[in-house]
mmCIF entry with sequence, helices, sheets and N, C-alpha, C, O atoms, coordinates in Angstrom:
data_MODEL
# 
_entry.id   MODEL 
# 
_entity.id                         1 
_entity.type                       polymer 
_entity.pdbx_number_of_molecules   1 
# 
_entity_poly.entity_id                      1 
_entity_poly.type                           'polypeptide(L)' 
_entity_poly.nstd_linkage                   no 
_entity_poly.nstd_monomer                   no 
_entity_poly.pdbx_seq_one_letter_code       
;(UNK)(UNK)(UNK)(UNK)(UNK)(UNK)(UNK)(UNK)(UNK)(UNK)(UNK)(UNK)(UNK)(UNK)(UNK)(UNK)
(UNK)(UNK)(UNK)(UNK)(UNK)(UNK)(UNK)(UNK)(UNK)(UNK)(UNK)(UNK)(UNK)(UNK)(UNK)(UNK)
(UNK)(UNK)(UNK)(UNK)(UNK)(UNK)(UNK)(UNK)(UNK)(UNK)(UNK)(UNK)(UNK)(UNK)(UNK)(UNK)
(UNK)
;
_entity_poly.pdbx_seq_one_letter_code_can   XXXXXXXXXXXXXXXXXXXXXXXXXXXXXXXXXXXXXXXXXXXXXXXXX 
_entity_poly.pdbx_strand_id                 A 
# 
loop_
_entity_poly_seq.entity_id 
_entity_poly_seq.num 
_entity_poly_seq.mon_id 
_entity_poly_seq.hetero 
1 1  UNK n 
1 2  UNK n 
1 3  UNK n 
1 4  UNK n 
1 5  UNK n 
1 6  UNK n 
1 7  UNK n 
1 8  UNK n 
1 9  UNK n 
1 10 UNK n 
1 11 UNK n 
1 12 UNK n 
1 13 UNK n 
1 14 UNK n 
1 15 UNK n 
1 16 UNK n 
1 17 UNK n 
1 18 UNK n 
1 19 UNK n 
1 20 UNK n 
1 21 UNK n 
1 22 UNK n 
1 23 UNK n 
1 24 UNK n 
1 25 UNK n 
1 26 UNK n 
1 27 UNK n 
1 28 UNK n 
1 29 UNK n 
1 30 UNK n 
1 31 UNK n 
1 32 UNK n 
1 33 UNK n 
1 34 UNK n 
1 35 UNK n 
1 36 UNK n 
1 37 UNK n 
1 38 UNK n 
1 39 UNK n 
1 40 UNK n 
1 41 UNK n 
1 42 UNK n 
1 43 UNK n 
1 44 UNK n 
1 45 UNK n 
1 46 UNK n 
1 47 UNK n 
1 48 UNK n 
1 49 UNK n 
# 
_struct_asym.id          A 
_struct_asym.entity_id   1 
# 
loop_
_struct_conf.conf_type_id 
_struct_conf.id 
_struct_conf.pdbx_PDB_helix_id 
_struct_conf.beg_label_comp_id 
_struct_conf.beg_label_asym_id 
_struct_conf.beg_label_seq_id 
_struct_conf.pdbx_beg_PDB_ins_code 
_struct_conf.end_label_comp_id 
_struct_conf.end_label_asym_id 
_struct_conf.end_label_seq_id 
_struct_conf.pdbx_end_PDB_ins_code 
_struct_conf.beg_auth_comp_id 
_struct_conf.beg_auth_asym_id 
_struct_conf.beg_auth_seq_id 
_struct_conf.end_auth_comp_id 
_struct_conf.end_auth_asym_id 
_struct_conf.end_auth_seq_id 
_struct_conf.pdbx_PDB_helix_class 
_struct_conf.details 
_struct_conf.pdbx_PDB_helix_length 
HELX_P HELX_P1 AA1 UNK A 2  ? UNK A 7  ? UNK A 2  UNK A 7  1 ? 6  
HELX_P HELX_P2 AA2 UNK A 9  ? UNK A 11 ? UNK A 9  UNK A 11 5 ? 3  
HELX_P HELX_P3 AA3 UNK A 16 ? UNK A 40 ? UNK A 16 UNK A 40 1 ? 25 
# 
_struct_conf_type.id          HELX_P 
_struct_conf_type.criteria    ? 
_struct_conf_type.reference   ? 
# 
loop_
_atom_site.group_PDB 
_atom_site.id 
_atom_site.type_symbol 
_atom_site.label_atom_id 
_atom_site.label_alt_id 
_atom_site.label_comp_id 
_atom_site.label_asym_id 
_atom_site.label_entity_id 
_atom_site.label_seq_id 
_atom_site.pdbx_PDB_ins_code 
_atom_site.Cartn_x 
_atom_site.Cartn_y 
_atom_site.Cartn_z 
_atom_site.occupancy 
_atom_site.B_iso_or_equiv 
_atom_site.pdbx_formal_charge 
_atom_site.auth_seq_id 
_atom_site.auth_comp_id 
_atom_site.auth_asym_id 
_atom_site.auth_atom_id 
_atom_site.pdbx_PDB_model_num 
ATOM 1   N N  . UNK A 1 1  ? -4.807 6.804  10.214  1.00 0.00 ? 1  UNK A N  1 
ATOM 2   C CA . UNK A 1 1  ? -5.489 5.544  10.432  1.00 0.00 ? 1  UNK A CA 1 
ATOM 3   C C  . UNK A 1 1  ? -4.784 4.762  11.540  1.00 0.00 ? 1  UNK A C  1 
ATOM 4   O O  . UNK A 1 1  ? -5.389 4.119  12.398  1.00 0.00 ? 1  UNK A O  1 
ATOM 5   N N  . UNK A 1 2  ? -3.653 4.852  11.465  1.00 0.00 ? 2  UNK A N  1 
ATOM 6   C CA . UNK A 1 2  ? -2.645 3.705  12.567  1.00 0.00 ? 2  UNK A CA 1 
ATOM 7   C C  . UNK A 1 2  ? -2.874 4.626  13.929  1.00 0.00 ? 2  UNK A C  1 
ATOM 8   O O  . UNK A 1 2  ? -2.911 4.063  15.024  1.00 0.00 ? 2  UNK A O  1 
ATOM 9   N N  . UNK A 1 3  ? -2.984 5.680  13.849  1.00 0.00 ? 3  UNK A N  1 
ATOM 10  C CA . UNK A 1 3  ? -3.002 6.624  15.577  1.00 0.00 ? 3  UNK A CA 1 
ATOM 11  C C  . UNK A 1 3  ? -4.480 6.106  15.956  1.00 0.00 ? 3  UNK A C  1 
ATOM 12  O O  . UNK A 1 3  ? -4.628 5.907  17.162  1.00 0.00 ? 3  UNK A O  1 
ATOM 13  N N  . UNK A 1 4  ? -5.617 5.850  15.131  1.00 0.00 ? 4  UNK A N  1 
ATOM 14  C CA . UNK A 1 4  ? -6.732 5.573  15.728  1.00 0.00 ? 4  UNK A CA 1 
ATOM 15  C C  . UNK A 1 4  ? -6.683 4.114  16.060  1.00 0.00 ? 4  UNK A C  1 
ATOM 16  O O  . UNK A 1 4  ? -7.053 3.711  17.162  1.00 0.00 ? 4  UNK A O  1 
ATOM 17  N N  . UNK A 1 5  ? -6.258 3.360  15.179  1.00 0.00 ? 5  UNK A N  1 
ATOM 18  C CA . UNK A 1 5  ? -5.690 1.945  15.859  1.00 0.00 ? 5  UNK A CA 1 
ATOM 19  C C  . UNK A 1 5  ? -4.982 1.688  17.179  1.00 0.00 ? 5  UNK A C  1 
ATOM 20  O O  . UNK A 1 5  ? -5.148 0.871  18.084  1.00 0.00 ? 5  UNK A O  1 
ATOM 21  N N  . UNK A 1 6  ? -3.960 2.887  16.912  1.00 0.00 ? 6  UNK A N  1 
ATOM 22  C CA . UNK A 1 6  ? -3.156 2.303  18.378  1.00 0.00 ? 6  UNK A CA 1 
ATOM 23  C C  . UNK A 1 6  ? -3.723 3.254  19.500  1.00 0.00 ? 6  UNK A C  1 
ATOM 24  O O  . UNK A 1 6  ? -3.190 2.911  20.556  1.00 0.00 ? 6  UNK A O  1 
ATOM 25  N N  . UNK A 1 7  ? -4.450 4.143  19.673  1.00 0.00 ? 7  UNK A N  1 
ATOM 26  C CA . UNK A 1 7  ? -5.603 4.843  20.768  1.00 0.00 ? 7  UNK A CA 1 
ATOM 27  C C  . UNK A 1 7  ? -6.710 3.491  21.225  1.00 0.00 ? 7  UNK A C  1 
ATOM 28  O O  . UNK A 1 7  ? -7.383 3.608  22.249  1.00 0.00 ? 7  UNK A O  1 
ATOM 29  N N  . UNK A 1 8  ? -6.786 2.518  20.555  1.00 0.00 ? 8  UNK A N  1 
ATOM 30  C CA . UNK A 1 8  ? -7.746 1.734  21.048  1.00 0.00 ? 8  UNK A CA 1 
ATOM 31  C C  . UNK A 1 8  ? -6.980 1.113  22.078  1.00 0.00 ? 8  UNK A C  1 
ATOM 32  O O  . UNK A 1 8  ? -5.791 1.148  21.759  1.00 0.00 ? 8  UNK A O  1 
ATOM 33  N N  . UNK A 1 9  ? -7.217 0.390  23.516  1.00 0.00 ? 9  UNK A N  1 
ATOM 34  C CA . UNK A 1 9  ? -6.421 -0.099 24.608  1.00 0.00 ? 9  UNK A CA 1 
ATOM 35  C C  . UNK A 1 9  ? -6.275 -1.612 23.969  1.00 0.00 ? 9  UNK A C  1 
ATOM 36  O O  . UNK A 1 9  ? -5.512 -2.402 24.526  1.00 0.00 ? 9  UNK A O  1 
ATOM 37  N N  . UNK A 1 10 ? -7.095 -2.058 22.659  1.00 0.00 ? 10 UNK A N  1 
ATOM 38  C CA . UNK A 1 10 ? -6.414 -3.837 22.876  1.00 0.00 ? 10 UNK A CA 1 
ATOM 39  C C  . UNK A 1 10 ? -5.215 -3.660 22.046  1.00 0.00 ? 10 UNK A C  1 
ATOM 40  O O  . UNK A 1 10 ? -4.742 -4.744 21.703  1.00 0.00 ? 10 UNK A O  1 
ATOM 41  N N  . UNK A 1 11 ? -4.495 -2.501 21.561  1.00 0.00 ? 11 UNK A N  1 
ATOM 42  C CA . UNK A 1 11 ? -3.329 -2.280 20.979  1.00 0.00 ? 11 UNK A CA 1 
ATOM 43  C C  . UNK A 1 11 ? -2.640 -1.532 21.605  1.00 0.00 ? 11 UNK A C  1 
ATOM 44  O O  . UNK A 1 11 ? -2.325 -0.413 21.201  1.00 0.00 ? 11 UNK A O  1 
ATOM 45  N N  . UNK A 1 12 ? -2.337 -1.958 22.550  1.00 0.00 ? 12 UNK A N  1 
ATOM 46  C CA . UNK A 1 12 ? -1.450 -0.873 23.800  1.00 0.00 ? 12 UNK A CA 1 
ATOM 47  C C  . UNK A 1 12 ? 0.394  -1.518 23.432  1.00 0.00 ? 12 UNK A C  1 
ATOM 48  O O  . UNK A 1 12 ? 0.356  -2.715 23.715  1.00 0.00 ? 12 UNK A O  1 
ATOM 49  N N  . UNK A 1 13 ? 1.248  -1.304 23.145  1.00 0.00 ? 13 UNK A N  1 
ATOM 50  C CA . UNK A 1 13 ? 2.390  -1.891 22.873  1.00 0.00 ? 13 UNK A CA 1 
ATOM 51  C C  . UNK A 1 13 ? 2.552  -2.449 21.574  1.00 0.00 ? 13 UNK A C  1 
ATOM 52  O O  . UNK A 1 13 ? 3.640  -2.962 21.312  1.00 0.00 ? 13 UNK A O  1 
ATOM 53  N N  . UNK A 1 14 ? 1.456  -2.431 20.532  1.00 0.00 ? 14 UNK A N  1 
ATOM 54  C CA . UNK A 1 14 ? 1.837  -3.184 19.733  1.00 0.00 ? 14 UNK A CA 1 
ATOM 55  C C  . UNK A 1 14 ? 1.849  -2.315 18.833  1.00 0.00 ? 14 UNK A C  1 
ATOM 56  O O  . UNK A 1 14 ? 0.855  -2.260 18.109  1.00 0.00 ? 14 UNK A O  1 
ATOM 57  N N  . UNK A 1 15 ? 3.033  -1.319 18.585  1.00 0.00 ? 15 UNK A N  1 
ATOM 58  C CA . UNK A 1 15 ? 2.749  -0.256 17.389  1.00 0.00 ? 15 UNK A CA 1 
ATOM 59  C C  . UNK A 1 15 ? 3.410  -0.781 16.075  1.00 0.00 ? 15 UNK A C  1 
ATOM 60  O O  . UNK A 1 15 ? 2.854  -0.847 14.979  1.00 0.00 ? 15 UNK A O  1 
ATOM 61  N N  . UNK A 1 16 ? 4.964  -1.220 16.434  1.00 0.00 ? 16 UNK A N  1 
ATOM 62  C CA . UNK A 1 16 ? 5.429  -2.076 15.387  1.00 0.00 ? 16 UNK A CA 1 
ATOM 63  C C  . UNK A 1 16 ? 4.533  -2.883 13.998  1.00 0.00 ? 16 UNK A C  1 
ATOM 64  O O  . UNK A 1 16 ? 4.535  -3.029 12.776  1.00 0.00 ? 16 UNK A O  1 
ATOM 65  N N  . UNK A 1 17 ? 3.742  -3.279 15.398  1.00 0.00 ? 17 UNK A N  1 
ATOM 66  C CA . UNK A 1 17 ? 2.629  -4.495 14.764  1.00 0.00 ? 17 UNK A CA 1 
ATOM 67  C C  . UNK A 1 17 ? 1.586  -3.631 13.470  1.00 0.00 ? 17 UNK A C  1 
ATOM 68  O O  . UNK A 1 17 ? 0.913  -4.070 12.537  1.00 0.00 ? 17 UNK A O  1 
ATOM 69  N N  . UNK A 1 18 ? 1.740  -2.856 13.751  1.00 0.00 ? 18 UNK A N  1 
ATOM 70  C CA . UNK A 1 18 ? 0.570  -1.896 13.280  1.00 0.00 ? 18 UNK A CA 1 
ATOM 71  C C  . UNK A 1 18 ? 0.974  -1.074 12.219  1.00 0.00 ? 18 UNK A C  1 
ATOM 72  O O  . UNK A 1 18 ? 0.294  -1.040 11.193  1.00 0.00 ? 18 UNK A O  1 
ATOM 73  N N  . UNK A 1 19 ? 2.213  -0.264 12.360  1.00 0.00 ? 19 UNK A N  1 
ATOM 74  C CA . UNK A 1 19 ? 3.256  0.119  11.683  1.00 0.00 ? 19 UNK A CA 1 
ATOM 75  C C  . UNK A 1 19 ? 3.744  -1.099 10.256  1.00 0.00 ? 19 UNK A C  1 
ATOM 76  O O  . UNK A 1 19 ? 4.093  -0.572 9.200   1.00 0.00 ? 19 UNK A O  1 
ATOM 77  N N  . UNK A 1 20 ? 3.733  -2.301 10.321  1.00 0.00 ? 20 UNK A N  1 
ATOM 78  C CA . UNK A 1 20 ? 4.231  -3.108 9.937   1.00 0.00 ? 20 UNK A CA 1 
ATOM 79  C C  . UNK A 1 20 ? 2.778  -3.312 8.785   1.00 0.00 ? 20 UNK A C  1 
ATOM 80  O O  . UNK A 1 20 ? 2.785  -3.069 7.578   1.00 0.00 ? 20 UNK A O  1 
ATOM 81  N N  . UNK A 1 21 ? 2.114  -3.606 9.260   1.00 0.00 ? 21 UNK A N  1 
ATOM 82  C CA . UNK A 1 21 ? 0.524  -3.908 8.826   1.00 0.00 ? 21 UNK A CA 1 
ATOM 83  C C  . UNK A 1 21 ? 0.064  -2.584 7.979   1.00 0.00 ? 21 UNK A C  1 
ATOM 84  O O  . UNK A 1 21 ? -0.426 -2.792 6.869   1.00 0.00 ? 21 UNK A O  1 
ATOM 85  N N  . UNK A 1 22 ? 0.176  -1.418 8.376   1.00 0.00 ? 22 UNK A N  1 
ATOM 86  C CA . UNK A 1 22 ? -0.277 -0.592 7.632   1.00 0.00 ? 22 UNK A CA 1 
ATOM 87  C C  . UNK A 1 22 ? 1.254  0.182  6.211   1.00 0.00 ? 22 UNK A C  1 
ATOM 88  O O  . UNK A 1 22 ? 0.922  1.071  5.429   1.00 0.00 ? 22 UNK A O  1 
ATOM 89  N N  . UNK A 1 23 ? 2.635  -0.354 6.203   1.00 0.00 ? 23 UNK A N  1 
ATOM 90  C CA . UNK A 1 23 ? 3.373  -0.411 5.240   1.00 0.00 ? 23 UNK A CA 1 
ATOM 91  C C  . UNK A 1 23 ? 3.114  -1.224 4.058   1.00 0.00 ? 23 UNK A C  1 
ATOM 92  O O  . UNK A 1 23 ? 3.183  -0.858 2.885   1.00 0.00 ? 23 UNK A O  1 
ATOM 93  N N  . UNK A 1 24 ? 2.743  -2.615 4.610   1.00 0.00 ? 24 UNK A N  1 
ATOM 94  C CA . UNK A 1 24 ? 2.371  -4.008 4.002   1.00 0.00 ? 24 UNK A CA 1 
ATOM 95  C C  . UNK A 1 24 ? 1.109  -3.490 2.949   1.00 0.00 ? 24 UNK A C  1 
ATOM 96  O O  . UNK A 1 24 ? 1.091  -3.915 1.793   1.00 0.00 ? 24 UNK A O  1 
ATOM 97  N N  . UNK A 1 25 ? 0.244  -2.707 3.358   1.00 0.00 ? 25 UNK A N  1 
ATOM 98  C CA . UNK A 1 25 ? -0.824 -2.448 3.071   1.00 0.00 ? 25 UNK A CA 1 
ATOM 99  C C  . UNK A 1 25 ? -0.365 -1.122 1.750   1.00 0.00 ? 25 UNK A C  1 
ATOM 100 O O  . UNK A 1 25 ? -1.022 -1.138 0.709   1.00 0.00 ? 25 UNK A O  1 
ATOM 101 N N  . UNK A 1 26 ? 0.217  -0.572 1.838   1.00 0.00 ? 26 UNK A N  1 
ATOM 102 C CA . UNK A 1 26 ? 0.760  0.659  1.590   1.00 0.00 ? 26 UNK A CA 1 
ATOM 103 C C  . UNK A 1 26 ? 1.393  0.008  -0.138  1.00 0.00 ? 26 UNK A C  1 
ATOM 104 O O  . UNK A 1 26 ? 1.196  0.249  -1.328  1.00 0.00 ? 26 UNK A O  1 
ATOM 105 N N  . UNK A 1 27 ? 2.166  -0.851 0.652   1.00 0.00 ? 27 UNK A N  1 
ATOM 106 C CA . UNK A 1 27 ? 3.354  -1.678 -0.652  1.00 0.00 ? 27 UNK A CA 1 
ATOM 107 C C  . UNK A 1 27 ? 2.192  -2.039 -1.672  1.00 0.00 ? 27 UNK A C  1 
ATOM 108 O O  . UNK A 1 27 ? 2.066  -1.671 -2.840  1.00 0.00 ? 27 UNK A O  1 
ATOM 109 N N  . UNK A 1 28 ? 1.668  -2.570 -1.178  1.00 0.00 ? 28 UNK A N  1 
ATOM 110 C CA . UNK A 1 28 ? 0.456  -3.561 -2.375  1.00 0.00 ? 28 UNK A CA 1 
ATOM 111 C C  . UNK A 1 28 ? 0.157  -2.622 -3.022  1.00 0.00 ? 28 UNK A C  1 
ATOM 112 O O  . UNK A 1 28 ? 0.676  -2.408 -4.118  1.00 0.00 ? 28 UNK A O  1 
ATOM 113 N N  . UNK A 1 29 ? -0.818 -1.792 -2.450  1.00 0.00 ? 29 UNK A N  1 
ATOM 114 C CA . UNK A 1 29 ? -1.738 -1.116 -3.478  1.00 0.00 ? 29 UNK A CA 1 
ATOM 115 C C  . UNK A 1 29 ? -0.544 -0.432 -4.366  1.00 0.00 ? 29 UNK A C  1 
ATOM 116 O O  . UNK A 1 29 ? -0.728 -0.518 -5.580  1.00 0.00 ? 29 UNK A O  1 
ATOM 117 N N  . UNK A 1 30 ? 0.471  0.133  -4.011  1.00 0.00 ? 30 UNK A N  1 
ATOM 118 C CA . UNK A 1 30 ? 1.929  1.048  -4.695  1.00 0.00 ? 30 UNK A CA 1 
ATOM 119 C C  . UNK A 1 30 ? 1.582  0.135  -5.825  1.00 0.00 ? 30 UNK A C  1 
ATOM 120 O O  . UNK A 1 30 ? 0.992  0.582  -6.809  1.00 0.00 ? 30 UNK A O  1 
ATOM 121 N N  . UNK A 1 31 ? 1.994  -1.395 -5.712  1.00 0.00 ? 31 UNK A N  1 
ATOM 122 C CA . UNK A 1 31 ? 2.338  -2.520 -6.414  1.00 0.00 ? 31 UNK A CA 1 
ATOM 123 C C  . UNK A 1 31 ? 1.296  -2.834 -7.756  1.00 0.00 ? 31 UNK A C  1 
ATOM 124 O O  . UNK A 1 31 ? 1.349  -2.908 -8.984  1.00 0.00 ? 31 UNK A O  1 
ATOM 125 N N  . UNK A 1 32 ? 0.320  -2.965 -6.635  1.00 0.00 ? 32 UNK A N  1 
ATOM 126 C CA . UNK A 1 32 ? -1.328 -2.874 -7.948  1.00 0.00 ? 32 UNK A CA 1 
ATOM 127 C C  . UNK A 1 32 ? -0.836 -1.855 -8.584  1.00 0.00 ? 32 UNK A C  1 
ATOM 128 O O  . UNK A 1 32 ? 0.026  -2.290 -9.347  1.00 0.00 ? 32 UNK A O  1 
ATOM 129 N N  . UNK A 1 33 ? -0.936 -0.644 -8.679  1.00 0.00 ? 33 UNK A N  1 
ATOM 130 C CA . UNK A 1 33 ? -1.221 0.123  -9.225  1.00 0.00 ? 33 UNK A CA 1 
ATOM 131 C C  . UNK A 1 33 ? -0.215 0.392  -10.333 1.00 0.00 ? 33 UNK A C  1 
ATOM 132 O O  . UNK A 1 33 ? -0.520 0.795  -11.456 1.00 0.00 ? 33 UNK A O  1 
ATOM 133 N N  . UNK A 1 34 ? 0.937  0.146  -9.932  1.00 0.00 ? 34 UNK A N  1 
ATOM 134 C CA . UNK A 1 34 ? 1.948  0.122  -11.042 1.00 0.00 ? 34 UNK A CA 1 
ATOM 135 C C  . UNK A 1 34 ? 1.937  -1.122 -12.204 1.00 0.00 ? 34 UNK A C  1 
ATOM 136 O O  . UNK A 1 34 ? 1.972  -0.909 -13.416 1.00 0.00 ? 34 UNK A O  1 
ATOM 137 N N  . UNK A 1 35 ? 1.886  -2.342 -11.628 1.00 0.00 ? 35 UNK A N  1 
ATOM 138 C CA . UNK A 1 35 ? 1.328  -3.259 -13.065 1.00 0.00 ? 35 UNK A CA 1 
ATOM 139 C C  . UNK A 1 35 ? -0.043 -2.774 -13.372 1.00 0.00 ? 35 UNK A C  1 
ATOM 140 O O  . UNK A 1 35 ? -0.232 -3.165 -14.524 1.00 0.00 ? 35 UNK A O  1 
ATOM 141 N N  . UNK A 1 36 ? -1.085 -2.149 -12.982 1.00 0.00 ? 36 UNK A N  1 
ATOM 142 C CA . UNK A 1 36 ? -2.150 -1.522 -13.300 1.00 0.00 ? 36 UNK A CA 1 
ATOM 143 C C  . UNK A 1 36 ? -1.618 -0.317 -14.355 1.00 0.00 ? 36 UNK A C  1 
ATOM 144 O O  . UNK A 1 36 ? -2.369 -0.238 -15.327 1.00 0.00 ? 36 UNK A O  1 
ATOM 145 N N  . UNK A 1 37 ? -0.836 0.349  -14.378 1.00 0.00 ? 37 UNK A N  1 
ATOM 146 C CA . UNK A 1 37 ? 0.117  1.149  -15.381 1.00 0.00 ? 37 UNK A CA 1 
ATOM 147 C C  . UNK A 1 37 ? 0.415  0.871  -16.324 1.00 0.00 ? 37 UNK A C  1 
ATOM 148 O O  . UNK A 1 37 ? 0.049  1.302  -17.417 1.00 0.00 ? 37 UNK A O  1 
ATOM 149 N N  . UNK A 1 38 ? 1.561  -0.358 -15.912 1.00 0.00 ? 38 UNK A N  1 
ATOM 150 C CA . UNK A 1 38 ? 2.180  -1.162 -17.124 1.00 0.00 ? 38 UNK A CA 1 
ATOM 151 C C  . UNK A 1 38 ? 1.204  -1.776 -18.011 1.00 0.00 ? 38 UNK A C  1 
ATOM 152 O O  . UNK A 1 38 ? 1.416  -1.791 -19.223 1.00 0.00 ? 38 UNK A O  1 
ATOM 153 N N  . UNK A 1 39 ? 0.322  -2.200 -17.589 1.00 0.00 ? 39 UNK A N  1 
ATOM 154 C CA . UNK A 1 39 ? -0.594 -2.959 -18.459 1.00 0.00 ? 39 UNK A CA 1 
ATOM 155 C C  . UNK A 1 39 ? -1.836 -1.762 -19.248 1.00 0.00 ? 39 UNK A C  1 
ATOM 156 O O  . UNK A 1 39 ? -2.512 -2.063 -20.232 1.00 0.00 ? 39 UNK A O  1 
ATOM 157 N N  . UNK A 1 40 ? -1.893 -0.481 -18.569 1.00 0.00 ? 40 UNK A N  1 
ATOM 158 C CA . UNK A 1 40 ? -2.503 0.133  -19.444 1.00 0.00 ? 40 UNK A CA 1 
ATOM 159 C C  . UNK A 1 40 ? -1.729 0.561  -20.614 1.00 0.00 ? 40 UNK A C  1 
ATOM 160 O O  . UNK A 1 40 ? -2.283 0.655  -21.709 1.00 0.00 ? 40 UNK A O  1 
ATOM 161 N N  . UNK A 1 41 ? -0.076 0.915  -20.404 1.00 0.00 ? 41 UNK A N  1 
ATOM 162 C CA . UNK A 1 41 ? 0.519  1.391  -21.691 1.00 0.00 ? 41 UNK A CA 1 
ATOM 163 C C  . UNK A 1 41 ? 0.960  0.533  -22.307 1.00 0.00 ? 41 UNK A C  1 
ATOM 164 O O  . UNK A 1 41 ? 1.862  0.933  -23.043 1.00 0.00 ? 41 UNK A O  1 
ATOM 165 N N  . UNK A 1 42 ? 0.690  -0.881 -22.405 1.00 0.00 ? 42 UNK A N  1 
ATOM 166 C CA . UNK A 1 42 ? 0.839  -1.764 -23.419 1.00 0.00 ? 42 UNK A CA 1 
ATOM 167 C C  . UNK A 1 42 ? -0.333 -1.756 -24.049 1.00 0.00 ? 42 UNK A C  1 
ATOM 168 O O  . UNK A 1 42 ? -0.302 -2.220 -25.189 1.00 0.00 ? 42 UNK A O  1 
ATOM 169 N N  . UNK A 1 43 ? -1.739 -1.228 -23.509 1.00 0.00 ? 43 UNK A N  1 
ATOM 170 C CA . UNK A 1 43 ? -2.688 -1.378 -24.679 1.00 0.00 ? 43 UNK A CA 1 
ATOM 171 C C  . UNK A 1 43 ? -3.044 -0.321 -25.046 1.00 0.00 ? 43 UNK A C  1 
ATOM 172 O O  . UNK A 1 43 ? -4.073 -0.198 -25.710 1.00 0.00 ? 43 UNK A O  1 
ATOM 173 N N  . UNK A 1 44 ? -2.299 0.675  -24.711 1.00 0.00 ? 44 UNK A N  1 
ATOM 174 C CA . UNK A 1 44 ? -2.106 1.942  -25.452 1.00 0.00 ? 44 UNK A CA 1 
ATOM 175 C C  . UNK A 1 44 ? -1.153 1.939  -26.195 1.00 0.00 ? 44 UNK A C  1 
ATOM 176 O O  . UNK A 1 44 ? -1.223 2.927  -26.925 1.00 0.00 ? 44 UNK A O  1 
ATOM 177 N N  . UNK A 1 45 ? -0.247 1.315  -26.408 1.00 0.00 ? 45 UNK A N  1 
ATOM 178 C CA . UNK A 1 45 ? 1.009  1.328  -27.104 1.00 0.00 ? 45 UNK A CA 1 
ATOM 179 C C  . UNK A 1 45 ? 2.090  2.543  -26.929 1.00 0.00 ? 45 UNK A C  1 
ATOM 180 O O  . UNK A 1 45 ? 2.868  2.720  -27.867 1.00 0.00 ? 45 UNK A O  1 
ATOM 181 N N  . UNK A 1 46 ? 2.159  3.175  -26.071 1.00 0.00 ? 46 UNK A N  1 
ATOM 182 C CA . UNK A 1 46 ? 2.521  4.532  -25.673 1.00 0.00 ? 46 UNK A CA 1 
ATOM 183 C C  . UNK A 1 46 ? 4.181  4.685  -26.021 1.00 0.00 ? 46 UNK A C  1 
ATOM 184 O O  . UNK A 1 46 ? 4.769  5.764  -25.951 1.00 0.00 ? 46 UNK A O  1 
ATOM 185 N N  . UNK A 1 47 ? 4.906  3.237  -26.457 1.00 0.00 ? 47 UNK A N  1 
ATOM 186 C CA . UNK A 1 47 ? 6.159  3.459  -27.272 1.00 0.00 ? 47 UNK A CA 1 
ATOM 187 C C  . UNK A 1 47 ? 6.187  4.410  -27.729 1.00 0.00 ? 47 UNK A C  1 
ATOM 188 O O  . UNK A 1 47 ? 5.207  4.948  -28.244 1.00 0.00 ? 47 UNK A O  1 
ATOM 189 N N  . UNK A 1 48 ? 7.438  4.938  -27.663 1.00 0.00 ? 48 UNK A N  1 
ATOM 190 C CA . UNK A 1 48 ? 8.272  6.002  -28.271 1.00 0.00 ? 48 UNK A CA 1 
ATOM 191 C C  . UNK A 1 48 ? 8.876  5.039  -29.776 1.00 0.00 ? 48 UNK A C  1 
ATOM 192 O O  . UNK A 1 48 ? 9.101  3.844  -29.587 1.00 0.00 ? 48 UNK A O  1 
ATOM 193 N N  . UNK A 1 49 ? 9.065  5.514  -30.938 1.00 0.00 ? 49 UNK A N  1 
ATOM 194 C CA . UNK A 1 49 ? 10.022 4.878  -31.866 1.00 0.00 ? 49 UNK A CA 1 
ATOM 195 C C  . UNK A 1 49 ? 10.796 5.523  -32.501 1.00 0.00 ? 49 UNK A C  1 
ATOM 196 O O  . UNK A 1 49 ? 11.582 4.966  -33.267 1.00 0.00 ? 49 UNK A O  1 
# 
């Protein structure tokens, strides 16, 4: 996705920028998805006892 971004010419130098933007993007969903986890095995109760 970021190589077709930075092939376009109004992103000529700005890979950082892009690089930066598509980590940011990366982190979140990681982020969703793990309290998306946590919160399913609390209403599963998936404790060990």
């Amino acid at each position: 996705m970021s190589r077709s971004i930075l092939a376009n010419p109004k992103f000529l130098g700005r890979h950082l920028e892009v690089y930066i933007f598509v980590g940011i993007l990366y982190w979140v969903f990681c982020y969703a998805m793990s309290i998306a986890s946590q919160k399913l095995e609390q209403q599963l109760n998936t404790e060990h006892k």
